[in-house]
C-alpha positions, 0 to 999 in steps of 0.5 A, a space after each residue: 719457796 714462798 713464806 707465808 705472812 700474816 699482816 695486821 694492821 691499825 690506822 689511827 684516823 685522829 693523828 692521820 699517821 699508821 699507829 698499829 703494825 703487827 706482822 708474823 712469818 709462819 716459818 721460824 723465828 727471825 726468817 726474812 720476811 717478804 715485801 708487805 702490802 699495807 693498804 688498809 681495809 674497812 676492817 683493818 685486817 689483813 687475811 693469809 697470804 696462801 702457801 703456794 705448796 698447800 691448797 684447802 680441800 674443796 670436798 670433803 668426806 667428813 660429817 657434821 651435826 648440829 644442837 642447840 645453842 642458847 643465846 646469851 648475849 643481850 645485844 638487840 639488834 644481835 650482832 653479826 657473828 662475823 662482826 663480833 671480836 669474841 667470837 671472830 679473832 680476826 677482829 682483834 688480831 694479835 701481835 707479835 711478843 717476846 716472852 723471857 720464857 718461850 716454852 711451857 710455862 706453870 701456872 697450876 691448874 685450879 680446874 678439877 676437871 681435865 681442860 681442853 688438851 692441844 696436844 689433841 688437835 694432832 694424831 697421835 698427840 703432840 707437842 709441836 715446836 713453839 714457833 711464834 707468840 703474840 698477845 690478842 688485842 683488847 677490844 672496845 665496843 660499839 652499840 650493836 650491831 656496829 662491832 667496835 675498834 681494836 685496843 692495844 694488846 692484852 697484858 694480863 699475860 704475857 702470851 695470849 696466842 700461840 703459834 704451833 708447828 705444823 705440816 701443811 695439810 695435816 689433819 686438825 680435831 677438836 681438842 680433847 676434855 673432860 667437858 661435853 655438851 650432852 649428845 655426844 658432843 664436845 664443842 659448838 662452833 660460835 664462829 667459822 670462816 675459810 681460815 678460823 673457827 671458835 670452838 666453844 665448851 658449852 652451850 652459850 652463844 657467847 665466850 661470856 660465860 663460864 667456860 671455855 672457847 678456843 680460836 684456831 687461825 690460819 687453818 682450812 675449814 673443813 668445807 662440810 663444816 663450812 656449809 653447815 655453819 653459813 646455813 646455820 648463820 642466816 642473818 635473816 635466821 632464828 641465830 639472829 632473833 632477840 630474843 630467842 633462847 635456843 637455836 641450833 650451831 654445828 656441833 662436834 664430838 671430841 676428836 672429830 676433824 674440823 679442818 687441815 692445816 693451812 701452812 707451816 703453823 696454826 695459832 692457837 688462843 683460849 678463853 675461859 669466862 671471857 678472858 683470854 688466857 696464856 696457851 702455854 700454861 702446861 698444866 691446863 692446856 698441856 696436861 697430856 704432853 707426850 714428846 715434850 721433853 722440856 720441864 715447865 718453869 713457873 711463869 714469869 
């Protein structure tokens, strides 16, 4: 059985020595981890190594549509979707932590209205094993459109991404709220590639504002969804004219599949008005937690 490993990596050019390893299995806790190949690359990131046992769908029956987006950010040039570390979390990464706590945790819920559930993104819902926790790297920023370098990682929690147990290929939805968009529809997609997409909560082509966006890695796009967003991305197209207030992005309804899992896990991370928050906190992200049988500790 192949094990599927996810490697970031950093090399600090002022020192001329590796500063930065971070690597994670998609199996359980303390499996053996195969050989690494460390070469790095002009984005100091390193893709999926694909499970041998799943292949991504290269059809699909699903529909998708598509609204207005409004531009929020103020870079001119705008910079490329792909190139920006709020909306692509390859950019950041994550590395591995060990929290004193590797369960759900209470912080509250300050929000009146139900925030997006992950218990959602499976049918029917659930919560799956915890598997694996991280914490996102911050970020420091170039002039637009160069896309900045990678910081150590966040510590204004102690989890900042989290891996879900999952069954290679299962189906994944958008996650449930009591959020929508107008038209029917849940989220827009700020970004999407083969194996991660960013679902945002309103209309802001960006994570700035208020509101939420969530990142979900090591999945199979869903081709049909894939297509849409790359025609909707044309770096010659209205998505990159400053300044243009509105353009359209692929939207989705909540509920509505967009794509499979890639392996035996997903990570998952959340933004709310632009800072990423621990996806363990049981009374936002967890409200509806059907199969956890666990209690919920006050956070650490």
């Amino acid at each position: 059985m192949k094990i599927v490993v996810r490697c970031l990596f950093g090399l600090a050019v002022v020192t001329g020595v590796f500063g930065l390893l971070a690597f994670s299995s998609m199996g359980a806790v303390g499996a053996p981890h195969a050989p690494l190949d460390l070469t790095p690359t002009f984005f100091v990131y390193f893709p999926l190594a694909l499970d041998e046992r799943y292949n991504c769908p290269e059809t699909s029956s699903n529909l998708y549509d598509y609204g207005a987006a409004f531009q929020y950010d103020t870079d001119n040039p705008v910079r490329p979707a792909y190139l920006h570390a709020d909306k692509n979390l390859a950019l950041r990464s994550y590395s591995p932590t060990d929290p004193p706590l590797r369960e759900l945790v209470d912080y509250g819920s300050g929000d009146p209205i139900q925030p997006p559930q992950f218990a959602t993104l499976f049918d029917p819902p659930r919560v799956p094993a915890l598997a694996n926790f991280y914490r996102v790297h911050d970020w420091y920023w170039a002039p637009s459109p160069a896309p900045g370098t990678r910081g150590d990682p966040l510590t204004n929690y102690p989890v900042t991404a989290l891996e879900l147990q999952t069954t290679p290929g299962e189906v994944l939805s958008v996650p449930e709220s009591g959020y929508n968009i107008g038209g029917g529809m849940e989220v827009l997609v700020l970004f999407a590639d083969e194996d991660s997409i960013a679902l945002r909560y309103t209309r802001d082509d960006s994570s700035a504002p208020g509101g939420y966006t969530i990142h979900v890695d090591n999945i199979c796009t869903d081709p049909n969804l894939l297509a849409l967003y790359n025609s909707l991305d044309d770096p010659d197209g209205p998505r990159y004219w400053f300044p243009n207030p509105s353009y359209d992005l692929p939207n989705l309804p909540a509920g509505h599949p967009f794509g499979t899992a890639r392996g035996d896990g997903i990570v998952v991370a959340i933004v709310d008005s632009g800072g990423f928050m621990d996806p363990r906190s049981c009374n936002e992200w967890w409200q509806v937690r059907p199969g956890y049988s666990g209690g919920c500790p006050p956070h650490e």
